[in-house]
C-alpha positions in Angstrom: 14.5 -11.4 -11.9 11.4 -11.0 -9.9 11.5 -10.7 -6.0 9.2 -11.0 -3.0 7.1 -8.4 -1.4 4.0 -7.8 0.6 1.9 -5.3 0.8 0.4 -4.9 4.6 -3.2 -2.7 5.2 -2.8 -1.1 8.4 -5.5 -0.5 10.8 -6.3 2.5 12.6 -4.4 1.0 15.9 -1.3 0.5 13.8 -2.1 -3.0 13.0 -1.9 -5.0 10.5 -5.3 -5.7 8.8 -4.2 -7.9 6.1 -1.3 -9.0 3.8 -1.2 -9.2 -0.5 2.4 -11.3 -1.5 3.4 -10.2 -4.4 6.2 -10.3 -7.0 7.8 -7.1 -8.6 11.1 -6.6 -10.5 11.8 -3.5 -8.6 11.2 -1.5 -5.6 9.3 0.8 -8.1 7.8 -1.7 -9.7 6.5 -2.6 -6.3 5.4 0.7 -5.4 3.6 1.4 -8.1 1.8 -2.5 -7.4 0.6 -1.6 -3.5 -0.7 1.9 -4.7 -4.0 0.5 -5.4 -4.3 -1.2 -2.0 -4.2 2.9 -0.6 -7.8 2.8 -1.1 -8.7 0.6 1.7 -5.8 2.8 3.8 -2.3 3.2 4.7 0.1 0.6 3.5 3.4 -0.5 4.3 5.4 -2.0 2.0 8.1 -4.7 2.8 10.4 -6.6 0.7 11.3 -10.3 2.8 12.6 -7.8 6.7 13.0 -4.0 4.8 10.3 -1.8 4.8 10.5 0.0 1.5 7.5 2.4 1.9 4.9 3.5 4.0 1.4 4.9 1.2 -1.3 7.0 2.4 -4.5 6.1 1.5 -6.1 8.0 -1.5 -8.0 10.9 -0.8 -11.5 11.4 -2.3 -11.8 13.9 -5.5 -13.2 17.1 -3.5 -16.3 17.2 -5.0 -16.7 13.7 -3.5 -16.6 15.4 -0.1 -19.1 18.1 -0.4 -22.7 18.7 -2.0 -22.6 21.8 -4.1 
C-alpha cells in the first residue's frame, strides 16, 4: 500500500522553492525517490505533517571543480 509524500526544494533562506507529491511504499522507498531532486539542493522530505529526512544536495565529481 502506497502512501503520500512530498518532496520540498529549499532555498537558500530556508524556504521552500518548490514541492514534487509523490507516492512510495516506504520511507525508503521514498528516500531513495527525493534523492534525485538533491541536485537542484537541499530537500526535506515529509510524509502528510512528519518530516522523514532532510538530503543535501549532490556534490560535483572533483574533477568537475577544478581544471587540471
Amino acid at each position: 500500500m502506497s502512501q503520500q509524500y512530498r518532496a520540498y526544494l529549499v532555498g537558500d533562506n530556508g524556504v521552500f522553492r518548490s514541492a514534487e507529491a509523490f507516492e512510495a511504499a516506504s520511507d525508503a522507498c521514498a528516500l531513495t525517490f527525493a534523492q534525485q531532486f538533491t541536485r537542484h539542493g537541499k530537500v526535506e522530505v515529509w510524509q502528510l505533517g512528519r518530516k522523514i529526512a532532510v538530503l543535501e544536495p549532490e556534490e560535483p565529481p572533483p574533477s568537475l571543480l577544478t581544471r587540471q
